[in-house]
C-alpha positions as CSV (number, residue, x, y, z in Angstrom):
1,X,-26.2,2.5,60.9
2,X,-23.5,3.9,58.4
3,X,-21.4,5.1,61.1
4,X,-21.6,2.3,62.9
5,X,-20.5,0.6,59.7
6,X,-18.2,3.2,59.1
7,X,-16.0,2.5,62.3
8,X,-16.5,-1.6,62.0
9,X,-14.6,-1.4,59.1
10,X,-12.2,1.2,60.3
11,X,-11.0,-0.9,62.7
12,X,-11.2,-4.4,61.4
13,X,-9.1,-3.1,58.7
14,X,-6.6,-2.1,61.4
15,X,-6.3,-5.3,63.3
16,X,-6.0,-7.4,60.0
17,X,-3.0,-4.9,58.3
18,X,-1.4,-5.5,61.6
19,X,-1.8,-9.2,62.0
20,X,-0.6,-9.4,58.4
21,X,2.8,-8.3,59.4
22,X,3.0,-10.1,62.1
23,X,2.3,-13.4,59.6
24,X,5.1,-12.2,57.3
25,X,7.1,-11.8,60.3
26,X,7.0,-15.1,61.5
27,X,6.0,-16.7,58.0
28,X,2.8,-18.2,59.3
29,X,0.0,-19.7,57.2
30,X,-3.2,-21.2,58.9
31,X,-5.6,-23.3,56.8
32,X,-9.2,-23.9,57.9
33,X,-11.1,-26.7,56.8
34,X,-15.1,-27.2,57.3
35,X,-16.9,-30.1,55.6
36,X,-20.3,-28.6,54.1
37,X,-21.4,-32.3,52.4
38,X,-19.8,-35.7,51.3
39,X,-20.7,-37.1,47.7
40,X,-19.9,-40.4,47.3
41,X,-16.8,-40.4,47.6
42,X,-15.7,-36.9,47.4
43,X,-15.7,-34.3,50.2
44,X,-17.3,-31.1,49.8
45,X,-14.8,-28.9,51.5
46,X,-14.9,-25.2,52.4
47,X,-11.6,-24.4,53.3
48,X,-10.1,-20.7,54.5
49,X,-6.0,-20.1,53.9
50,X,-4.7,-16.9,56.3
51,X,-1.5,-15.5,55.3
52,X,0.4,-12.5,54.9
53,X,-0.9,-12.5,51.2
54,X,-4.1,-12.8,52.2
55,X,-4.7,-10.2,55.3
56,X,-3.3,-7.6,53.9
57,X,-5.2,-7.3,50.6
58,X,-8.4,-7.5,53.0
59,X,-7.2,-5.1,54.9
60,X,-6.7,-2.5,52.1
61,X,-10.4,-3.8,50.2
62,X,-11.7,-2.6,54.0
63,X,-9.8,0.5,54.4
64,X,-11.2,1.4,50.6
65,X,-14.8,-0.1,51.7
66,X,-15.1,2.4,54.3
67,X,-13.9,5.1,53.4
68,X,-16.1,4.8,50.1
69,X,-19.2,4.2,52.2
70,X,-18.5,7.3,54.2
71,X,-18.3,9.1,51.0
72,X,-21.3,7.6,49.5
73,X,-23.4,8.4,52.6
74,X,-23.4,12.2,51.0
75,X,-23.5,10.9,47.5
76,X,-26.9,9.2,47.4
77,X,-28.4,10.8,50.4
78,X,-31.4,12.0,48.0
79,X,-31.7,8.1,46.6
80,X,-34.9,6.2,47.2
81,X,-33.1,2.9,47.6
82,X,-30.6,4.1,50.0
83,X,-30.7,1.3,52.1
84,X,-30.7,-1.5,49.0
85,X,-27.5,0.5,47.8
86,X,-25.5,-0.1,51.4
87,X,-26.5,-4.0,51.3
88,X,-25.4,-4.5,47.9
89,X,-22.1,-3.3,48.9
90,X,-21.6,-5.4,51.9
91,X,-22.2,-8.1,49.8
92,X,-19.5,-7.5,47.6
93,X,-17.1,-6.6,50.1
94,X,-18.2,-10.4,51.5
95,X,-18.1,-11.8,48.5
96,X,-14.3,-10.7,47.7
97,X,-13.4,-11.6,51.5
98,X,-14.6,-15.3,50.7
99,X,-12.9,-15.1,47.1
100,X,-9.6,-14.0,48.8
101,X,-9.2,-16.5,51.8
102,X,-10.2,-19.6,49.5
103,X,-7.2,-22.0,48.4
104,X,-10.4,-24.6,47.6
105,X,-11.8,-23.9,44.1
106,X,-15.3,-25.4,45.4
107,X,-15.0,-22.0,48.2
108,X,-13.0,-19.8,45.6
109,X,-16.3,-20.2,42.8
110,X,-18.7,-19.4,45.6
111,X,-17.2,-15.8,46.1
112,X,-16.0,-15.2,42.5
113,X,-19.9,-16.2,41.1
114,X,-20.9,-13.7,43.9
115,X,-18.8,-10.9,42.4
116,X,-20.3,-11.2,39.6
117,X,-23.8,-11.6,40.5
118,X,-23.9,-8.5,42.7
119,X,-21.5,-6.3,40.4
120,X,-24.7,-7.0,37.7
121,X,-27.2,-5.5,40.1
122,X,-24.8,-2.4,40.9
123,X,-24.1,-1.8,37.5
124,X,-28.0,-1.8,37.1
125,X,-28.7,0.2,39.6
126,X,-29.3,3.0,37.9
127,X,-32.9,1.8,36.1
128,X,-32.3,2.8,32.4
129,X,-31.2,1.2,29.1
130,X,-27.9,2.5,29.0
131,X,-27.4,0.8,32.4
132,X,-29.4,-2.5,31.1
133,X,-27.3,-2.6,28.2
134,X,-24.1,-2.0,30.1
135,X,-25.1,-4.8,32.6
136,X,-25.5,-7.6,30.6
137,X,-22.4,-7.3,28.9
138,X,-20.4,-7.3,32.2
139,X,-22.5,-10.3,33.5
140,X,-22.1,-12.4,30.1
141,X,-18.0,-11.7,30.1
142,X,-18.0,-12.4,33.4
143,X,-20.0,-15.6,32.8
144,X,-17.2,-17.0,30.5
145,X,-14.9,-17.3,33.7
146,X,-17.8,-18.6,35.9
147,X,-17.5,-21.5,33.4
148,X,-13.8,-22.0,32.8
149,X,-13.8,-22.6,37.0
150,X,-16.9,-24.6,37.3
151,X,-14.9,-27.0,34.0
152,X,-11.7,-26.9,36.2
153,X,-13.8,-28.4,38.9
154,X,-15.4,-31.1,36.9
155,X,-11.6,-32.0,35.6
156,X,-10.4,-32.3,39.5
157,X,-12.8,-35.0,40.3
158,X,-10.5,-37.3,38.8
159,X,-7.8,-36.1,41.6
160,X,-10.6,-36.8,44.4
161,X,-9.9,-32.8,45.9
162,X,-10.4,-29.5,44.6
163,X,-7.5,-27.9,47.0
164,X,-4.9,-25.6,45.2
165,X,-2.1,-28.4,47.0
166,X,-3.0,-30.6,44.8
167,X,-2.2,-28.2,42.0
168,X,1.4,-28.2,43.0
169,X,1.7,-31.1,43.2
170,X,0.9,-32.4,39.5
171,X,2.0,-29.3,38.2
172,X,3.8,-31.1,35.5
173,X,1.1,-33.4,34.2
174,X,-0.6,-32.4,31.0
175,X,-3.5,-32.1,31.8
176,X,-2.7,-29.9,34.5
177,X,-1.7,-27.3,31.8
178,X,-5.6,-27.7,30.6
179,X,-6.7,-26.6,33.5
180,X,-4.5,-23.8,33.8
181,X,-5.5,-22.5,30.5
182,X,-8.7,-22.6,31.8
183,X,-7.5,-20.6,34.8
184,X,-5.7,-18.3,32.7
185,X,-9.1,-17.9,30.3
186,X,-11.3,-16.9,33.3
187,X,-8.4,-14.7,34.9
188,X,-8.9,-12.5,31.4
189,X,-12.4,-12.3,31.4
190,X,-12.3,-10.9,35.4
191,X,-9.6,-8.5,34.8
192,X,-11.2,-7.2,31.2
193,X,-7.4,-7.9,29.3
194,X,-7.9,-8.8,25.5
195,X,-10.5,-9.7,23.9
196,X,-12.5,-9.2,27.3
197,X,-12.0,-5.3,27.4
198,X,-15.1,-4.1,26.3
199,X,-17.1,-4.4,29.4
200,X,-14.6,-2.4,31.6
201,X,-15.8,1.1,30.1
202,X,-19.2,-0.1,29.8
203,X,-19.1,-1.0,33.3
204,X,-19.1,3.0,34.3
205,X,-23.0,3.5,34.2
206,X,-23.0,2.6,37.8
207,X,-22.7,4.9,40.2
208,X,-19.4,6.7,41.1
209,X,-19.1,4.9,44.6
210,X,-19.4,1.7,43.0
211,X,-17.0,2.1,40.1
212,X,-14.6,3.5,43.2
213,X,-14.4,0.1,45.1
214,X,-15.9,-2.4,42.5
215,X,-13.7,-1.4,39.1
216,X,-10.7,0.1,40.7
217,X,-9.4,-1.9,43.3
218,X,-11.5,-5.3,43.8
219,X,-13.4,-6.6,41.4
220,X,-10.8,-6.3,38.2
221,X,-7.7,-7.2,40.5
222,X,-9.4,-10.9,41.2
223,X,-8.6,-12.0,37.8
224,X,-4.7,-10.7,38.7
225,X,-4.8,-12.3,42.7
226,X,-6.1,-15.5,41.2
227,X,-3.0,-15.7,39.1
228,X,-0.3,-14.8,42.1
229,X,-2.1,-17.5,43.9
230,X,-1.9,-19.9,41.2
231,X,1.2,-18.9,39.9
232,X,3.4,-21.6,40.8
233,X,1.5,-23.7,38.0
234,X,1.9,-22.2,35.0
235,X,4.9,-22.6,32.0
236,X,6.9,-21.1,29.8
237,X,3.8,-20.8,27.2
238,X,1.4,-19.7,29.5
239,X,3.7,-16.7,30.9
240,X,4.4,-15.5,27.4
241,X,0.6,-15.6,26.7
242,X,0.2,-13.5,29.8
243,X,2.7,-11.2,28.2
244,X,1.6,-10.7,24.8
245,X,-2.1,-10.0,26.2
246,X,-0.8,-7.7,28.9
247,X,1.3,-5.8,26.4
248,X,-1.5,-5.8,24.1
249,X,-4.3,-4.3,26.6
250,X,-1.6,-1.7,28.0
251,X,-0.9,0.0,24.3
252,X,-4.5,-0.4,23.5
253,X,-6.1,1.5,26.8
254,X,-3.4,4.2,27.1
255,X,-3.8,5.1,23.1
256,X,-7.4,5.3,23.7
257,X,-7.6,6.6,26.6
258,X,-5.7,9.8,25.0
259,X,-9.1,10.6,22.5
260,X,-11.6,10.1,25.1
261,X,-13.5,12.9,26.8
262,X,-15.6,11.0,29.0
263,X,-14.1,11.5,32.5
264,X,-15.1,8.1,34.1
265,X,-14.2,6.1,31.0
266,X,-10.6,7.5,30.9
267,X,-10.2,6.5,34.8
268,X,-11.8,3.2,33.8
269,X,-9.4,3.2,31.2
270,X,-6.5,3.9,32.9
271,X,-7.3,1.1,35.2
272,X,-7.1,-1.2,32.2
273,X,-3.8,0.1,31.4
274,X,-2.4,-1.1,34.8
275,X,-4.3,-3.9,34.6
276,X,-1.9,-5.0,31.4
277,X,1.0,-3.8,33.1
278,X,0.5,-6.0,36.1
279,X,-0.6,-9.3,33.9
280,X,2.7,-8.3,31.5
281,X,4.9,-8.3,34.9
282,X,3.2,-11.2,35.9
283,X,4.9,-13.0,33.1
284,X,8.4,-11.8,33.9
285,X,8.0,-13.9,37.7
286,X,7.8,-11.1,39.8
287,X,4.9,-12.0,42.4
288,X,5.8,-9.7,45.3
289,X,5.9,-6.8,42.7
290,X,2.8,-7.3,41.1
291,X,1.3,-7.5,44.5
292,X,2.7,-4.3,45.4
293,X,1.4,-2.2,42.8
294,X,-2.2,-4.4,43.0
295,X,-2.2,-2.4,46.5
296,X,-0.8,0.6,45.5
297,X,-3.0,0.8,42.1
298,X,-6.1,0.1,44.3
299,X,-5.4,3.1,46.8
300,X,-4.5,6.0,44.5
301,X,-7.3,4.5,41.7
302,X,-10.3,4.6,43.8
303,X,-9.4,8.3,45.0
304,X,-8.9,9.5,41.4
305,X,-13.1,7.7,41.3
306,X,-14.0,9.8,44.3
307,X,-12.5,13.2,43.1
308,X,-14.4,12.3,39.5
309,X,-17.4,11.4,41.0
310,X,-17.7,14.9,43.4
311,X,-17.0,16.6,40.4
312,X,-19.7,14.9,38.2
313,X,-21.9,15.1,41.3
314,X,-21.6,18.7,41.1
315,X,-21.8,19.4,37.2
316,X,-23.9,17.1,36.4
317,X,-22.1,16.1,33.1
318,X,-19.0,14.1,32.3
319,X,-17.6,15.5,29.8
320,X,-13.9,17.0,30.6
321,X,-14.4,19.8,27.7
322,X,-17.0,21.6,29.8
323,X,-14.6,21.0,33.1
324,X,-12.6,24.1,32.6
325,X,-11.7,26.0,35.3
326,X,-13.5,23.6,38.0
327,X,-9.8,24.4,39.9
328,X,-11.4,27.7,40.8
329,X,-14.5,26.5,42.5
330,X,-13.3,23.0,43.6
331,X,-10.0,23.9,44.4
332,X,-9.5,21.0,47.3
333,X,-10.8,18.5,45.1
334,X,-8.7,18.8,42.2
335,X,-5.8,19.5,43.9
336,X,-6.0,15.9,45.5
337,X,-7.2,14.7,41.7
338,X,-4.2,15.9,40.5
339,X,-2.0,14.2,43.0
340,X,-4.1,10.9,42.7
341,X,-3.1,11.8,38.9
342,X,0.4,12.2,39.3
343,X,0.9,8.8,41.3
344,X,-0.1,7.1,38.5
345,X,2.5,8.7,36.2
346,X,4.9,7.8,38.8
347,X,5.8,11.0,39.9
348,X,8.6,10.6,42.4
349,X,7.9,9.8,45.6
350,X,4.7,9.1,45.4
351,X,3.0,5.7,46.0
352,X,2.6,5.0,42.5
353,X,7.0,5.8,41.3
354,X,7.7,3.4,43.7
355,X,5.6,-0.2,42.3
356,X,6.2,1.9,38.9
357,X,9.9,2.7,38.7
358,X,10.9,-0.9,39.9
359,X,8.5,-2.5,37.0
360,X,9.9,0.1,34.4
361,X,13.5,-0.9,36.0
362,X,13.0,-5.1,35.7
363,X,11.2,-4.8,32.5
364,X,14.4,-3.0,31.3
365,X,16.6,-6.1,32.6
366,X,14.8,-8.8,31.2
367,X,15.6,-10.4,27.9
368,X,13.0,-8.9,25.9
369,X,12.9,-7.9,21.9
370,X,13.3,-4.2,20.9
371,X,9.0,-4.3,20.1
372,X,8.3,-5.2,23.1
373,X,10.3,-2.8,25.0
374,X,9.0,0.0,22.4
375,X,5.4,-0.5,23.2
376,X,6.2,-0.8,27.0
377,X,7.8,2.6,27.4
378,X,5.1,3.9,24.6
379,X,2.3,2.9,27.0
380,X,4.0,4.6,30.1
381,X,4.4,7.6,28.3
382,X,0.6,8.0,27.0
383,X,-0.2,7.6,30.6
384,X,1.5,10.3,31.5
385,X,0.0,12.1,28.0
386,X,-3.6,11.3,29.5
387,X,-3.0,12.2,33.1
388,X,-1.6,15.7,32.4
389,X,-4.5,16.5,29.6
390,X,-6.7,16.2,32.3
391,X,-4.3,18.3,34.4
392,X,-4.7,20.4,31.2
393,X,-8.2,20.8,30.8
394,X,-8.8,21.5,34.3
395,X,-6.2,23.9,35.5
396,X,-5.5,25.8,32.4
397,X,-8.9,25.7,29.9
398,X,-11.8,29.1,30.8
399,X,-14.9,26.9,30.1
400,X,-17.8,26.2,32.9
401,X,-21.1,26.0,31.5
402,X,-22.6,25.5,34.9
403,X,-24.9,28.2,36.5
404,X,-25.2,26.4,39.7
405,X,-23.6,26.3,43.2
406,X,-20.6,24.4,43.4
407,X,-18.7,24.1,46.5
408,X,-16.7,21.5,48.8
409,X,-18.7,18.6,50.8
410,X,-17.4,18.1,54.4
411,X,-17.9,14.0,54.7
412,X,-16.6,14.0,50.8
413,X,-13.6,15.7,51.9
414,X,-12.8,13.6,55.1
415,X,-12.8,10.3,52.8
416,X,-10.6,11.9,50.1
417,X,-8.1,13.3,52.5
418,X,-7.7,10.0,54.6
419,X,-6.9,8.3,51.4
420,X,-4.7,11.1,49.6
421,X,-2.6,10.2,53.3
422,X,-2.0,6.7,52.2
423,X,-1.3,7.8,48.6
424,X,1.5,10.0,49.6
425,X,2.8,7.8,52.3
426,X,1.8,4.2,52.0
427,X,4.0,3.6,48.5
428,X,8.0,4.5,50.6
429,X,5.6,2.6,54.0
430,X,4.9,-0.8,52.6
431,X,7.7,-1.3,49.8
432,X,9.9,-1.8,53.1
433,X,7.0,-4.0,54.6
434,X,6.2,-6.2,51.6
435,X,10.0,-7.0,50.1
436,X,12.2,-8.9,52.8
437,X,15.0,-7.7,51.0
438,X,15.8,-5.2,48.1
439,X,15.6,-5.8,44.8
440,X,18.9,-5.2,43.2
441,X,19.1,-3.6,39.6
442,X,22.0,-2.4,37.7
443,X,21.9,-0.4,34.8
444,X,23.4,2.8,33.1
445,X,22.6,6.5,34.3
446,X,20.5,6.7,30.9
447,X,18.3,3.8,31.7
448,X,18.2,5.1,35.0
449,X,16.4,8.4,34.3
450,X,14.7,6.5,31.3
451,X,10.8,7.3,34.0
452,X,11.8,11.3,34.1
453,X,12.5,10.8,30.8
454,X,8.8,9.8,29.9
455,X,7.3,12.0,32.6
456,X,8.8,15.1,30.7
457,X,8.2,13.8,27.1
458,X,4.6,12.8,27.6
459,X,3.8,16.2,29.5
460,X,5.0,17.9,26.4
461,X,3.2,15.9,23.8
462,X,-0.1,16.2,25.8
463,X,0.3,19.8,25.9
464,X,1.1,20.6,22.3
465,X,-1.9,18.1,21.5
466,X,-4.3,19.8,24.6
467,X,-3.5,22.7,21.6
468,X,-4.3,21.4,18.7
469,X,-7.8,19.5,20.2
470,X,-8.5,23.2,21.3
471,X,-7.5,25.5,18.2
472,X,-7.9,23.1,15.2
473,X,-10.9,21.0,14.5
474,X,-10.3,17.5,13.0
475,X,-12.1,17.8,9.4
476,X,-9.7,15.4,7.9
477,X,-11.5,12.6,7.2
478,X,-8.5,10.3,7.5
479,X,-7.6,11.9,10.9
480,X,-10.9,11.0,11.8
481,X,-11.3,7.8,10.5
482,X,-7.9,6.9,12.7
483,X,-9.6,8.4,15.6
484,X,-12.7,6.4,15.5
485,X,-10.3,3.3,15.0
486,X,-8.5,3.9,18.3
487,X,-12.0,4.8,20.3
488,X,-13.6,2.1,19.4
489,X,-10.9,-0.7,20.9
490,X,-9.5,-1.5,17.2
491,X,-13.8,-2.8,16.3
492,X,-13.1,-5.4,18.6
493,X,-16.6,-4.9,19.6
494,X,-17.9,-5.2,16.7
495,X,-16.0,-8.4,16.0
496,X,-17.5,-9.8,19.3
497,X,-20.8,-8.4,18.2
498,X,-20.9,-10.0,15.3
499,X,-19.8,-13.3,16.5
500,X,-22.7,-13.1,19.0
501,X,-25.3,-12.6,16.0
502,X,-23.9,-15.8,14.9
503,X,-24.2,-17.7,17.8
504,X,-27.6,-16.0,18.1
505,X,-28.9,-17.4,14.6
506,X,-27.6,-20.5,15.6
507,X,-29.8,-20.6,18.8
508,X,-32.5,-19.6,16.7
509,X,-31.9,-22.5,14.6
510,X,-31.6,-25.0,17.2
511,X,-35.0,-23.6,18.6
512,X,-36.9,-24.2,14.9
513,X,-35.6,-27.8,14.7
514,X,-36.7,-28.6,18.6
515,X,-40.0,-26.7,18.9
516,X,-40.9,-27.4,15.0
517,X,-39.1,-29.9,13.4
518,X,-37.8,-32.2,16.1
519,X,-41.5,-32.0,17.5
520,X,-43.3,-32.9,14.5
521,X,-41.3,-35.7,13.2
522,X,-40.7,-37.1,16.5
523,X,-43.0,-37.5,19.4
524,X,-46.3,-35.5,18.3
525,X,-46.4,-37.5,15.3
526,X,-46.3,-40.6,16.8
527,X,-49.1,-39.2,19.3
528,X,-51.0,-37.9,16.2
529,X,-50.5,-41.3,13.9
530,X,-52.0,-42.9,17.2
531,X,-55.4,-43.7,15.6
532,X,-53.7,-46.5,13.0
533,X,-52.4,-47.9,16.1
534,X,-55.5,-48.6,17.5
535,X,-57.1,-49.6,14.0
536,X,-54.2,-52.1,13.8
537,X,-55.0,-53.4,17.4
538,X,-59.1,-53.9,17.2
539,X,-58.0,-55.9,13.6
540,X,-56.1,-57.6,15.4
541,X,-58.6,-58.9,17.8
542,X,-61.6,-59.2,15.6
543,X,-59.7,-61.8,13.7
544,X,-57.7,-63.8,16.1
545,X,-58.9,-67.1,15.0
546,X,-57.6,-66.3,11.2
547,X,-54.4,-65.2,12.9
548,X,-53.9,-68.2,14.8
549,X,-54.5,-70.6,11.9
550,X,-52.6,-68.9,9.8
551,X,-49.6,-69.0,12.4
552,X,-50.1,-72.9,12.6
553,X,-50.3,-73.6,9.2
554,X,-46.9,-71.8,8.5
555,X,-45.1,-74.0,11.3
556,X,-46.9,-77.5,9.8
557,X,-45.4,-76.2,6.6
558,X,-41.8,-75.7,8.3
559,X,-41.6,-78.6,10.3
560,X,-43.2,-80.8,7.0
């Protein structure tokens, strides 16, 4: 059954990256239309847009899928719920299919609620409170986008269609900027930017397959393909919001990233980091570019998962200060880690320089203030810092506290090895594919080597501090104080936290006054003063001749 999954998506992965070029070729689009219901006068529409766009990102999430399910096939062949575990992720790999082909925000909310629906129940798959807690924090950020979309469709009943055309084409109107705040709002909360970050590294208590396709290369990129496909309809405002919070989440994940020792959470922070760096881009107009590194992020992302997760399968731990030396008895494995590594530092010419130096390159062109650009260049260069402390602590520290038998896994191997391919080659392959024509930049010599610059700088640093984390302990309590700052996301959580509390005491509130208060005053007393009622009624009968007497006499007396 798994190879026969295996090769399904092998080569539908095939056919699609090739009918992909042939639709950027010829600059074809095909939309598919199929009525589900009619409403009164609305049309409950399901529609499916094929383009270049499109098939290719389907084709990568399926080359990924596969490759991941090949790898998992050895990495929970001992689980009870093996089966469960496969489902699950053919219905997210559906559910980002129908997310991805959908123009129609009626078809696009059916696979983005899916996402997050079956992203809660792999998160949870492994049954304990750490993976409870971790759960329900995705699911609830995640819910505030399921809302912003399911208010955007309430709005676009007054325009009679839910279609993105229809976007374009009051793109000016102001309350079209609504609705794309809306967009924006749910975008953030998808692709964890600030104040949504939290649940990215809480996220990682699912298994290492699952954090490989799900929070790599799918399920955090939908927040950044919903704005390419939107991203005819936003302003000047919204673009510099998009900065500011993508410059913000960049510095924020790369400094942190730098004191954390938990392996998974610094590749989930990582992530995080080039999430920022594609929203910031986003901002400065360059769709095809943000594309490009979307695809190359995805590849070279979910290989540095699979190297991780082999390694934790292995140990048994996560924690990179017990990792020293794993070069000696994984020697295949982190030698692809490393490489995996060094693409995202943008190591020349691997697939990451190429999505990395051109960003770097029209970052440096626009018109941007000296902050800004500071903070940029800061954030690539503690992403080198963290990539080559891991390169540290694996190559160069003499510290394995494990007595057990580590050695290399034949199907674990095949998957990593088919995608270290693509990580080499598929940056130089598809930058000539995906950009009809070269992007022109022109600067001096300086600014040209301004990415070697960083790649020797933040190696440096990282090593001196690699030195100082190993010889001198932090007993500064100012040190540490700063330190606990950085890890904790600024207390952003505890800001969130504490807003929930609030909103918690108010539901609390609101549950007194209906299931008390409300209750008493309203309809149970009346239902409990009944007997007066009925006192008041058999009075009434028992003296109806009075009554009527009394009536006449009053109208004698008016009419007198």
């Amino acid at each position: 059954m798994f190879l026969v999954m295996f090769f399904l998506l092998m080569m539908v992965s095939l056919i699609l990256m090739f009918i992909s070029l042939g639709f950027l070729i010829f600059e074809k689009v095909i939309i598919i239309e199929f009525i589900l219901f009619k409403l009164n006068s609305s049309m409950i529409i399901y529609m499916i847009m094929l383009d270049w766009v499109s098939l290719l990102f389907v084709s990568f999430i399926l080359f990924i899928s596969f490759l991941v399910i090949l790898y998992s096939k050895e990495y929970i062949k001992m689980e009870l719920n093996l089966i469960r575990f496969f489902y699950l992720m053919m219905m997210f790999i559906l559910s980002m299919i129908m997310f991805i082909m959908s123009p129609n925000l009626i078809s696009l909310l059916l696979g983005w609620d899916l996402l997050g629906l079956v992203s809660y129940c792999l998160v949870v798959y492994y049954q304990n409170m750490k993976s409870f807690n971790s759960s329900m924090i995705t699911i609830l950020f995640n819910r505030i986008g399921d809302i912003s979309l399911v208010m955007m469709i309430s709005w676009m009943i007054n325009y009679g269609s839910w279609s993105m055309m229809v976007f374009m084409e009051k793109i000016y109107e102001e309350n079209m900027q609504i609705m794309m705040s809306l967009l924006l709002l749910s975008s953030f909360s998808k692709s964890a930017q600030i104040p949504f970050s939290y649940w990215l590294p809480m996220a990682m208590a699912a298994p290492t397959p699952v954090s490989s396709l799900v929070h790599s290369s799918t399920l955090v990129t939908a927040g950044v393909y919903l704005l390419i496909r939107f991203s005819g309809c936003f302003n000047e405002k919204m673009f510099m919001i998009m900065f500011i919070m993508g410059l913000n989440t960049m510095f924020m994940s790369s400094l942190m990233a730098n004191f954390e020792y938990d392996l998974k959470k610094i590749i989930a922070l990582s992530t995080l980091s080039q999430l920022g760096v594609m929203i910031s881009i986003m901002a400065m107009k360059m769709y095809n570019l943000v594309f490009f590194h979307l695809l190359m992020h995805g590849l070279f992302k979910a290989l540095m998962f699979l190297c991780a997760g082999k390694i934790i399968h292995l140990l048994s731990y996560q924690d990179i200060r017990y990792m020293g030396g794993v070069v000696k008895f994984l020697p295949f494995t982190s030698s692809i880690f490393m490489i995996s590594n060094l693409s995202l530092s943008g190591l020349p010419f691997l697939s990451g320089f190429y999505s990395k130096d051109l960003m770097l390159e029209f970052m440096s062109m626009n018109y941007l203030n000296m902050i800004s650009y500071t903070v940029y260049y800061s954030s690539s260069m503690m992403t080198v810092m963290y990539s080559f402390r891991l390169f540290f602590f694996f190559f160069l520290q003499e510290k394995f506290l494990v007595l057990v038998k580590v050695q290399e896994n034949f199907l674990m191997v095949v998957s990593m090895m088919l995608m270290v391919l693509m990580v080499i080659m598929g940056g130089s392959v598809f930058m000539w594919i995906i950009f009809k024509t070269p992007y022109f930049t022109c600067f001096s010599k300086f600014m040209k080597m301004n990415i070697y610059i960083l790649i020797m700088m933040g190696s440096l640093i990282s090593y001196e501090y690699w030195n100082i984390q190993l010889n001198y302990k932090l007993k500064i309590v100012k040190i540490h104080k700063l330190v606990m700052f950085i890890m904790k996301m600024f207390y952003m959580p505890v800001l969130l936290l504490s807003f929930n509390k609030i909103l918690f005491k108010m539901g609390l509130l609101f549950l007194k006054m209906d299931m008390e208060w409300l209750e008493y005053m309203g309809s149970q007393m009346i239902y409990s003063k009944n007997y007066l009622l009925k006192f008041l009624q058999i009075y009434y009968l028992y003296n109806y001749k009075e009554f009527f007497m009394l009536s006449l006499m009053v109208m004698v007396l008016l009419f007198i």
